[in-house]
C-alpha positions as CSV (number, residue, x, y, z in Angstrom):
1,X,103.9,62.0,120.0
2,X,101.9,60.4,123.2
3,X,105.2,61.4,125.3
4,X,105.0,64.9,123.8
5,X,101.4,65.2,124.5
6,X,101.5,64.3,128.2
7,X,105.3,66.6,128.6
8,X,103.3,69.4,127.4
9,X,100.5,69.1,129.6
10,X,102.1,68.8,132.5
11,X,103.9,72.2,131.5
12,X,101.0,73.5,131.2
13,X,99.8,72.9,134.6
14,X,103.1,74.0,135.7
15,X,102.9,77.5,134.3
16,X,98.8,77.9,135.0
17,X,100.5,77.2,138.8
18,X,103.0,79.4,138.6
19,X,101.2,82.1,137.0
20,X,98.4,81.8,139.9
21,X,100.7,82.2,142.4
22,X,102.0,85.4,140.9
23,X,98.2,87.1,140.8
24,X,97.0,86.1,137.6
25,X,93.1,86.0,137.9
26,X,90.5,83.7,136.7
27,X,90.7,79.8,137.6
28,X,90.1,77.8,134.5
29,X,88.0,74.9,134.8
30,X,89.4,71.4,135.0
31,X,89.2,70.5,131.5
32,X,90.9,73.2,129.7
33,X,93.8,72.0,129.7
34,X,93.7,68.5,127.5
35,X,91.4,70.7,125.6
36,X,94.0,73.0,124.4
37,X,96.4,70.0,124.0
38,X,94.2,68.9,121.5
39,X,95.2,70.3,118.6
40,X,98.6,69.8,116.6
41,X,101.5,71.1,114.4
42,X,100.6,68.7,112.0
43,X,97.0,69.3,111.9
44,X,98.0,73.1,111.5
45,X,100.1,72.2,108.6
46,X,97.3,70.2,106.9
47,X,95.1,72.8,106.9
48,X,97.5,75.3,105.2
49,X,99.1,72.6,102.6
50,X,95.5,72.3,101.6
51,X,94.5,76.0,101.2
52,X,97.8,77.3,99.8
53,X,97.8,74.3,97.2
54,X,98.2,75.2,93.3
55,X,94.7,73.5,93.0
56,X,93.3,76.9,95.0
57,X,95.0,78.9,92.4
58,X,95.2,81.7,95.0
59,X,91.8,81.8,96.4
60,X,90.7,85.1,94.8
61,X,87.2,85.8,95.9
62,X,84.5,84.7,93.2
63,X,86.9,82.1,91.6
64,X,86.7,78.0,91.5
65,X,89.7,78.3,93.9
66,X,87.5,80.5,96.5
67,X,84.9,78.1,96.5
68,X,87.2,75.3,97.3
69,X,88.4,76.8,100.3
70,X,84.7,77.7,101.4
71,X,83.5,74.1,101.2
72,X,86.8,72.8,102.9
73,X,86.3,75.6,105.8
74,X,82.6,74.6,105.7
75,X,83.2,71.1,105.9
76,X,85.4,70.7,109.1
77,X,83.7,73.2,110.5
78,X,80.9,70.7,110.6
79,X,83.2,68.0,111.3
80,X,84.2,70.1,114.4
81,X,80.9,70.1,115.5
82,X,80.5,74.2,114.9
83,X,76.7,75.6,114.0
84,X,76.4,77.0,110.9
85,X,75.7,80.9,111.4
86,X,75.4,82.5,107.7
87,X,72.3,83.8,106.6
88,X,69.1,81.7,106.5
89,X,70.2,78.8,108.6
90,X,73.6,78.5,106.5
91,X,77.2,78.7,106.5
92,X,77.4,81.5,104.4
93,X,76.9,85.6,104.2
94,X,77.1,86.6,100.4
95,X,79.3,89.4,99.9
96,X,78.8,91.1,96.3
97,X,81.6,92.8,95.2
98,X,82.0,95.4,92.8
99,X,85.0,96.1,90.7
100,X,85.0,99.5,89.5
101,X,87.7,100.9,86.7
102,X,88.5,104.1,84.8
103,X,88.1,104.1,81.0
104,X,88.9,107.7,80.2
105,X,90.0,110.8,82.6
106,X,91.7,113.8,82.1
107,X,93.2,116.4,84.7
108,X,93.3,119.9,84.4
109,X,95.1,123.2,86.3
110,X,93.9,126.3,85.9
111,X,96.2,129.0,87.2
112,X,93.9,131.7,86.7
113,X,95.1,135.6,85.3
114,X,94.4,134.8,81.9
115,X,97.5,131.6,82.4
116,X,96.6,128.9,79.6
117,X,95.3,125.8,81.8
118,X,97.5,123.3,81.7
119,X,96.8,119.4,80.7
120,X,98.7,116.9,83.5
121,X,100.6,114.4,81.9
122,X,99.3,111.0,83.2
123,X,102.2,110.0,84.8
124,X,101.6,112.5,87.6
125,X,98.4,111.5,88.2
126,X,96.2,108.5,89.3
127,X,92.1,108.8,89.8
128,X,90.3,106.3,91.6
129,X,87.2,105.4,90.1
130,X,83.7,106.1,91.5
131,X,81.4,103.2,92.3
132,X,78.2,104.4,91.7
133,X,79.0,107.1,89.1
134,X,79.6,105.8,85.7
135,X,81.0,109.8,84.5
136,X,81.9,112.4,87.2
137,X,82.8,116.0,86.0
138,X,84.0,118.9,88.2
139,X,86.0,121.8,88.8
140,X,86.9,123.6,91.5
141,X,89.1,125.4,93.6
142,X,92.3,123.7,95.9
143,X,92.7,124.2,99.2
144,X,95.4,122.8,100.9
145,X,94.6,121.1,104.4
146,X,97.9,119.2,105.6
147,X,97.0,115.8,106.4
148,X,93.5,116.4,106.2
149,X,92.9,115.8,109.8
150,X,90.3,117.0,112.7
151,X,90.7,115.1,115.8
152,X,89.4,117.3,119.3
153,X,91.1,114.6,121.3
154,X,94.3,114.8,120.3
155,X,94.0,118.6,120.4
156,X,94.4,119.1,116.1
157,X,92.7,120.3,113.5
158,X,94.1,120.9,109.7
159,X,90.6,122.4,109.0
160,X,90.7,125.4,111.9
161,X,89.8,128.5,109.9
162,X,89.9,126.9,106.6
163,X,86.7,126.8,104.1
164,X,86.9,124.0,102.0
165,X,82.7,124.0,101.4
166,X,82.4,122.9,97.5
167,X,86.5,122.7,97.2
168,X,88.8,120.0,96.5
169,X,91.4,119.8,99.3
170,X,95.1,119.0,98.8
171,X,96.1,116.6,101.7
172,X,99.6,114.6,102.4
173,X,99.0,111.6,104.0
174,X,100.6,111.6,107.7
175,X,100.5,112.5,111.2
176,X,102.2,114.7,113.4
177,X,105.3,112.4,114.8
178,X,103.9,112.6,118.8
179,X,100.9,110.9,117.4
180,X,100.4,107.3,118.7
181,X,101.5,104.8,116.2
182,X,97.8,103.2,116.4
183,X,95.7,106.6,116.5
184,X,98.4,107.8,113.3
185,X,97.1,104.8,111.2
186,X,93.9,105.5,111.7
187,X,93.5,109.4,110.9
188,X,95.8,109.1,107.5
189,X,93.9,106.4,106.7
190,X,92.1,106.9,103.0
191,X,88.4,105.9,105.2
192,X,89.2,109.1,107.5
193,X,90.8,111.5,105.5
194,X,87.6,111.4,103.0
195,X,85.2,111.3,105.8
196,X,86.9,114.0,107.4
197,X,86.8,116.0,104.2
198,X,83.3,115.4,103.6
199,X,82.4,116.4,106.7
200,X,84.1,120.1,106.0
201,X,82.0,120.5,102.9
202,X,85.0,119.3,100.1
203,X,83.7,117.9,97.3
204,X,86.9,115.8,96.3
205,X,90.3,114.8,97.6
206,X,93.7,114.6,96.4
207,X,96.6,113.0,97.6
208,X,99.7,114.5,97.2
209,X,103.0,112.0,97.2
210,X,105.5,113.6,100.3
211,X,108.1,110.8,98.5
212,X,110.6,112.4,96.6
213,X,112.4,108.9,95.6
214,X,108.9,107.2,95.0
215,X,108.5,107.9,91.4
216,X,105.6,105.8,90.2
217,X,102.1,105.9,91.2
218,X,99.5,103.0,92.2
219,X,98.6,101.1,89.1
220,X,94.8,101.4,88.8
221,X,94.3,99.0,85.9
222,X,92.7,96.0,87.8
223,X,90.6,98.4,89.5
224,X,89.1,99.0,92.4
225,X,86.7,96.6,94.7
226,X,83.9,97.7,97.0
227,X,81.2,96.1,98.5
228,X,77.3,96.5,97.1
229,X,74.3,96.5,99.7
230,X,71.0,94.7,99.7
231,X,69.8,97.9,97.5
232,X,72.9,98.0,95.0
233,X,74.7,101.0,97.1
234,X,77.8,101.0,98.6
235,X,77.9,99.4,101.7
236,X,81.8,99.3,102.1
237,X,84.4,100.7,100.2
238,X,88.1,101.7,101.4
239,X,88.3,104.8,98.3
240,X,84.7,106.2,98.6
241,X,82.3,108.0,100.9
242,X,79.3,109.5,99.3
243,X,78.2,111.6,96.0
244,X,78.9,114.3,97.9
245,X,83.0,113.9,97.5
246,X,83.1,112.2,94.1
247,X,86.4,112.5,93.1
248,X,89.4,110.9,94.7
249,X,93.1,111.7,92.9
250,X,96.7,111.1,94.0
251,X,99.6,113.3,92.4
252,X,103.7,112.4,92.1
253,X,105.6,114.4,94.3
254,X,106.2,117.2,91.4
255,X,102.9,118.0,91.2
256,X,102.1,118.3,94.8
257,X,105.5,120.8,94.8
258,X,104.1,122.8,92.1
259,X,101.0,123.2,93.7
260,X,102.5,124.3,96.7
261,X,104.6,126.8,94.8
262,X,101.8,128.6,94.0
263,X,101.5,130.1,97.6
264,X,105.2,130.3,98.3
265,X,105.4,127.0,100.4
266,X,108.0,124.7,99.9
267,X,107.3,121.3,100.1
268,X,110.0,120.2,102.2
269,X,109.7,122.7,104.9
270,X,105.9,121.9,105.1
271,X,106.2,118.5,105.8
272,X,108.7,119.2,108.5
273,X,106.6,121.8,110.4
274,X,103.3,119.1,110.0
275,X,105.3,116.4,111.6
276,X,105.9,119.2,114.1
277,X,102.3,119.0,114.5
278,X,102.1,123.3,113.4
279,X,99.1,123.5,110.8
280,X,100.4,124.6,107.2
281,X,96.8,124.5,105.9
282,X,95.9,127.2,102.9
283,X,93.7,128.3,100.2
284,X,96.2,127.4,96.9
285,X,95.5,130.0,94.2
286,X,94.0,127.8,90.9
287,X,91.0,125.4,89.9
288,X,91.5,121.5,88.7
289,X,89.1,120.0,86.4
290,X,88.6,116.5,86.1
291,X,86.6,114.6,84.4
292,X,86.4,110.5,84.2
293,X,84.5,107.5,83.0
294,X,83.9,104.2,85.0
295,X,82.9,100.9,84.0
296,X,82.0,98.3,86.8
297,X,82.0,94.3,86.9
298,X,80.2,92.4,89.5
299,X,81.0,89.0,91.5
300,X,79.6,87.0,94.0
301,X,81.8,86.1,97.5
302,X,81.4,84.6,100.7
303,X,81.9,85.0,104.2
304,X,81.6,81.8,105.9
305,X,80.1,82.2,109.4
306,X,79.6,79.4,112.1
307,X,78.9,79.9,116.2
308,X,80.2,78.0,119.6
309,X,76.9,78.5,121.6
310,X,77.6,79.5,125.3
311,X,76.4,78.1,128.4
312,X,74.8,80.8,130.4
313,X,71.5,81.5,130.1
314,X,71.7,85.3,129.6
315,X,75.4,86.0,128.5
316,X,74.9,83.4,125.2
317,X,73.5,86.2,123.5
318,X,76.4,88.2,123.7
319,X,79.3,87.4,121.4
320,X,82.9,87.2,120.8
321,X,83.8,86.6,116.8
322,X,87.3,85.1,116.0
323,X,88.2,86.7,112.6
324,X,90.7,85.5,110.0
325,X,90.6,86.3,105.9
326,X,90.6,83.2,103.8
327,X,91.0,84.9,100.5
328,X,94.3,85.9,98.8
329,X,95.6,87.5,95.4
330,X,94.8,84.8,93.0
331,X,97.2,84.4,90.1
332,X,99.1,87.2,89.2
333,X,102.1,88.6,87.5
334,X,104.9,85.7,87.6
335,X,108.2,86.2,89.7
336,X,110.6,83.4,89.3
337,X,108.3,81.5,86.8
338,X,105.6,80.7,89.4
339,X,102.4,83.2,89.4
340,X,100.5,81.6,91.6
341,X,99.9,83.6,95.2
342,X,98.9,80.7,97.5
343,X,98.9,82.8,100.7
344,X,100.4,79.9,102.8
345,X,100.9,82.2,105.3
346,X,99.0,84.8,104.1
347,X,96.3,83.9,105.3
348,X,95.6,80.2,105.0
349,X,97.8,79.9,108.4
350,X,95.0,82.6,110.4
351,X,92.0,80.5,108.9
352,X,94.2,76.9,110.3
353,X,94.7,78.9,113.8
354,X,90.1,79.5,113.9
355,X,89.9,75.8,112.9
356,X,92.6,75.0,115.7
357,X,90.4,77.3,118.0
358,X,87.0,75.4,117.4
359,X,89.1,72.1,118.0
360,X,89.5,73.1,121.1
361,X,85.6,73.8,121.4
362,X,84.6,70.6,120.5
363,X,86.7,68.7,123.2
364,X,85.6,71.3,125.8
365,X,83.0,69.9,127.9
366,X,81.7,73.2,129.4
367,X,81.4,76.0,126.9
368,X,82.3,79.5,128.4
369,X,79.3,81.9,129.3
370,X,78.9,83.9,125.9
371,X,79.0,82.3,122.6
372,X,81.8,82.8,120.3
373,X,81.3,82.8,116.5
374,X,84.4,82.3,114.0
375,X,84.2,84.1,111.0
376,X,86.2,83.6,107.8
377,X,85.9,86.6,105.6
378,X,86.4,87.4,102.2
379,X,88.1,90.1,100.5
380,X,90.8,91.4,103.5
381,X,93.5,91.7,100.8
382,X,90.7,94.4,98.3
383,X,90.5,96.6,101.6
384,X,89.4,94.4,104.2
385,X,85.9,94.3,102.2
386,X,84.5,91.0,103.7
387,X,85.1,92.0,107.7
388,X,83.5,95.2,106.9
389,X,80.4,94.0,105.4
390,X,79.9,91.7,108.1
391,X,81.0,94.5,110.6
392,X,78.2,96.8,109.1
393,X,76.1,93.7,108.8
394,X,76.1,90.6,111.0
395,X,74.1,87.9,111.5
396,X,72.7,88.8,115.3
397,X,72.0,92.7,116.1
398,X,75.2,94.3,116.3
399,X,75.2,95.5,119.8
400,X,75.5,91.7,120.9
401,X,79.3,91.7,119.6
402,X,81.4,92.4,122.5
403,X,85.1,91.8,120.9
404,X,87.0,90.7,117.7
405,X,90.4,88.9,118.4
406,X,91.4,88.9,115.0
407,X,94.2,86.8,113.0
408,X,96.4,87.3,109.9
409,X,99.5,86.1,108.9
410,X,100.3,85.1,112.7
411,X,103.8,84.3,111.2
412,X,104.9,81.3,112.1
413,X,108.3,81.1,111.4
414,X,109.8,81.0,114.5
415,X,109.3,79.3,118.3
416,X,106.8,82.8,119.5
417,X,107.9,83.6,122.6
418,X,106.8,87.0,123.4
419,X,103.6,88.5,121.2
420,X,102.0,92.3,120.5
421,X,98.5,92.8,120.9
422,X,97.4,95.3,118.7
423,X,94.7,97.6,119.5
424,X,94.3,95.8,122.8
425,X,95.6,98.9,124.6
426,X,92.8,101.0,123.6
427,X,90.4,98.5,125.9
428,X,89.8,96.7,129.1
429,X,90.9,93.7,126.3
430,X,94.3,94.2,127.1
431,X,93.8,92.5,130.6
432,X,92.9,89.6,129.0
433,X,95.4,89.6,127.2
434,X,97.2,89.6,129.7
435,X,96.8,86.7,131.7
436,X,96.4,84.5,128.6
437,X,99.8,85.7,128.3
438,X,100.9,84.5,131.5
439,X,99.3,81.1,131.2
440,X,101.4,79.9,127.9
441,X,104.7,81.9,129.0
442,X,104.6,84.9,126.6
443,X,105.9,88.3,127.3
444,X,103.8,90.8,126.0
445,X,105.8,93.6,124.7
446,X,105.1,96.8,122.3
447,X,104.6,96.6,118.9
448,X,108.0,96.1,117.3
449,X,106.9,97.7,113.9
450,X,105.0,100.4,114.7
451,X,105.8,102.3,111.5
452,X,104.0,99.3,109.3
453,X,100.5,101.0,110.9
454,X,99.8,97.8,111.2
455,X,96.7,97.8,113.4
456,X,95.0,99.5,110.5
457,X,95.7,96.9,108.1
458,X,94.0,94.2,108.5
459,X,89.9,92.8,110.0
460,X,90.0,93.5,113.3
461,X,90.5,97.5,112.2
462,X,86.5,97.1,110.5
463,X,85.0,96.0,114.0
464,X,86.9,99.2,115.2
465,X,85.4,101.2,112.8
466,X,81.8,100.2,113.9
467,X,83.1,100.8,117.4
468,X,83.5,97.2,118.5
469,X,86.5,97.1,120.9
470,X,88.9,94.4,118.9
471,X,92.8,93.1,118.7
472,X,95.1,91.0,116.7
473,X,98.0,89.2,117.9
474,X,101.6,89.2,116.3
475,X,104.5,88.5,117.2
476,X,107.0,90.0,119.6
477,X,111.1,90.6,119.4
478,X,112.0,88.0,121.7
479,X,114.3,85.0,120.4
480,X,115.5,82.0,121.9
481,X,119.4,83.3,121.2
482,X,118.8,85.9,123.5
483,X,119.1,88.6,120.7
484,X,115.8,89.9,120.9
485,X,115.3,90.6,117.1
486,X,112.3,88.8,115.4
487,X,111.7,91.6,113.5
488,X,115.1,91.1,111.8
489,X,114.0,87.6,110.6
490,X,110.7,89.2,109.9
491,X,112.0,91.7,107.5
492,X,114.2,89.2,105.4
493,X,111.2,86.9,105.2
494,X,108.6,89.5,104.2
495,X,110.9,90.5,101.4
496,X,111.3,87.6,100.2
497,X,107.7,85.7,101.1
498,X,105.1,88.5,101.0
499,X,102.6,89.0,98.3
500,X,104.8,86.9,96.6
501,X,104.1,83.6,94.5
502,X,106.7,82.1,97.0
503,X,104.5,82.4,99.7
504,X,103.6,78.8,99.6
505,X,103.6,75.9,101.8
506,X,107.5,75.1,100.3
507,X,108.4,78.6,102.5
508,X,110.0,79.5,106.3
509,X,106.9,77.7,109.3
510,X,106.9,77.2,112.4
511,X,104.2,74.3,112.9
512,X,104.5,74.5,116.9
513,X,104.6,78.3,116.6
514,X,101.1,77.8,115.0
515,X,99.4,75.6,117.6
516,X,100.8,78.5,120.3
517,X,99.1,81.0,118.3
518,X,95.7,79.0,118.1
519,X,95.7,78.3,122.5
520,X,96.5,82.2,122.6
521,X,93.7,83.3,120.9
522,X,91.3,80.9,122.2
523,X,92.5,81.8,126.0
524,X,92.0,85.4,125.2
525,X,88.1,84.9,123.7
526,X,87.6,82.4,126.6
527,X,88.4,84.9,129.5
528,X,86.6,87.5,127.9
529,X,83.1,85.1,127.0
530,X,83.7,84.2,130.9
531,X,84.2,87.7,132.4
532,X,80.8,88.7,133.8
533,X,81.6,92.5,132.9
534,X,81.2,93.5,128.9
535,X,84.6,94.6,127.1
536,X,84.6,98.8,127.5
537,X,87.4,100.9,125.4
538,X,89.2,103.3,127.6
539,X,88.1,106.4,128.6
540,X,88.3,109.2,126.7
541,X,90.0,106.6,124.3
542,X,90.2,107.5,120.4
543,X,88.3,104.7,119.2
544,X,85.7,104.8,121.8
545,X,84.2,107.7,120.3
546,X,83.7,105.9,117.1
């Protein structure tokens, strides 16, 4: 191990040398490099044999098993020499959580002319329930906006010319297809679409299912988490907005297709002249009635919070957070006998990279000039709940975050030799990204899944949201065959690994993949807490105007 140690610190010189001389920028100081040597593919696979253990049972926020994996974070943070940085001089933020599910509902279409209304059968129709309303009745009239988006910088609007004040609109989830794959995810998004439609005057949404081969619907019956504030409101919630739009629905494809009907559209045709980007939006001749019943159940979870302080006298204020989730499902319905989901890689390898990262903080002698602060959030896997509280509500005043390099499910299952930095392209984040790159070897290449939207999926998408300039490394195509096609291995693993019991420590790693995915992200929050000059987005960018 002592020979491996000092062969891979002399290639490191090699390639910070070699990198220099090809125009990379920013000399890092003398002892950076045994620093990021100091952590191991052993010490990576401790950390997630202990948090993907059975004993976790899943680490489902507000559960013995989420505890355990707080005080284990909690502890080696403080054996790692990190500051505690929760509320109140501790490690913690609390995070209550509010599960919210439908007892009764019923769904009715009026055609109008004197037409009997019609009763929906339920298979046709899910409704999310509202948090704060215990019994929500309405009835109004459908309009039918297309994807329900209004975006002046992309030069569309669904909602030109269309009066939706006190109306439900009909929307299919989508973009037009010359939409970029990152600005897409975030405009059919449920967050925007409802914002959006609140902003029009609509006083609910429904979302019709452009599948014709997907035949069932969500299954609501475990409900639906959100996030109270200090006041019992909602302070985050992925399915709901305000009292003004109460009432959130999704229909099968047959009932979106009837609805269209009523106006002569067929529901083929539409979508293919809305991926066009040509607006299909219309007034839809009938009323739906709906009417529901929620009942709520309240836990307790934790974001555990801890801080690197920098060394320059006025940039320490300013910060950089390293994100990862440490919850996952909990125990759930059994596949192959086993019904534990231990999340070995999903996420308990993200929160072993931020443990990897502060490693190499404690055997750095000279801090970089802004303070980072690592941040292990809660509830990513109910709608990225945890990373949007603390988004909305951090520990130092907002404006002092400067970037989020966040990590989940780095994917570790092969030697990573090229990466994607999503959402980094919307930022001045992308040049350090850049020569972080360049210093381990890594080509940076495009996101080889851009249809899986996903920059949208996961913590670093919250800090966007509250206009924070943020990315998350994954992986790139490149293999060491020369085939150039990760995503292949990718696929077959997440079929088989994903949200699955199976995802355990027993599965597909990587170990050394792991410790190159921890000295990535620390280069990239080190250039940025040493660049003089704050993060910006683009101009004119998307998600600048946030």
């Amino acid at each position: 191990m002592r020979f491996f140690n000092l062969f891979l610190s002399a290639y490191i010189i090699i390639l910070l040398f070699i990198n220099t001389c090809y125009g990379q920028s920013g000399n890092l100081p003398q002892d950076l490099v045994p620093a990021i040597n100091s952590i191991t593919a052993d010490e990576i696979k401790n950390d997630i044999h202990f948090l993907a253990d059975d004993k976790l049972a899943g680490r489902f926020p507000g559960t013995p098993g989420y505890q355990q994996a707080v005080d284990y974070v909690t502890e080696r943070l403080k054996n790692l020499r990190v500051e505690p940085f929760g509320e109140n001089g501790t490690w913690l933020q609390t995070v209550k959580l509010r599960n919210a599910k439908i007892t009764t509902h019923f769904f009715v279409i009026n055609y109008g002319n004197g037409t009997r209304p019609e009763d929906v059968p339920n298979k046709d129709y899910v409704i999310y329930p509202n948090p704060v309303m215990s019994s929500v009745n309405g009835s109004a009239g459908l309009v039918f906006a297309g994807y329900g988006i209004s975006e002046p910088t992309l030069n569309y609007d669904d909602y030109n010319n269309l009066d939706v004040k006190g109306k439900i609109v009909l929307i299919i989830r989508g973009a037009p297809d010359n939409f970029p794959s990152a600005a897409a995810a975030h405009l059919s998004s449920t967050n925007t679409i409802l914002k959006t439609a609140t902003e029009h005057g609509a006083i609910g949404v429904i979302i019709g299912n452009a599948d014709s081969t997907r035949k069932i619907l969500p299954d609501m019956s475990k409900g639906v988490y959100s996030v109270l504030d200090k006041d019992g409101g909602i302070s985050v919630s992925r399915t709901y907005y305000n009292n003004q739009l109460n009432i959130l629905a999704l229909v099968s494809y047959n009932l979106l297709n009837k609805f269209l009907e009523t106006v002569g559209k067929n529901t083929t045709e539409t979508i293919s002249q809305l991926k066009k980007g040509i607006s299909q939006s219309t007034p839809l001749t009938l009323n739906i009635s709906t009417s529901f019943s929620t009942e709520y159940q309240d836990i307790t979870s934790y974001n555990v919070i801890g801080r690197i302080s920098g060394s320059d006298k006025k940039l320490k204020t300013e910060y950089i957070v390293h994100s990862a989730h440490l919850d996952h499902l909990g125990i759930g319905k059994p596949v192959q006998g086993d019904s534990i989901y231990n999340g070995a890689h999903d996420n308990a390898s993200g929160v072993a990279s931020l443990l990897g990262i502060a490693k190499i903080y404690r055997n750095l002698k000279v801090k970089p000039k802004r303070s980072i602060i690592l941040v292990f959030v809660t509830g990513e896997e109910m709608g990225l709940l945890g990373s949007g509280y603390f988004a909305k509500n951090p520990t130092i005043p907002i404006q002092n975050i400067v970037a989020n390099i966040n990590t989940d499910m780095p994917t570790i299952i092969a030697p990573l030799l090229s990466i994607t930095a999503l959402g980094a392209e919307h930022s001045s984040l992308i040049k350090q990204v850049n020569q972080a790159a360049g210093y381990l070897g890594l080509e940076v290449q495009p996101d080889p899944e851009p249809n899986q939207s996903r920059f949208t999926r996961s913590d670093q998408y919250s800090f966007v949201l509250n206009g924070i300039p943020a990315l998350h490394i994954k992986y790139g195509n490149k293999t060491s065959d020369g085939k150039n096609n990760l995503n292949e291995l990718v696929a077959e693993w997440r079929e088989k690994y994903y949200h699955k019991p199976q995802d355990d420590i027993n599965g597909l790693f990587n170990f050394d993949a792991g410790v190159k995915y921890a000295q990535l992200n620390f280069l990239i929050g080190y250039l940025i807490a040493q660049d003089d000059l704050k993060p910006t987005w683009n101009s004119g960018d998307l998600f600048g105007n946030k």
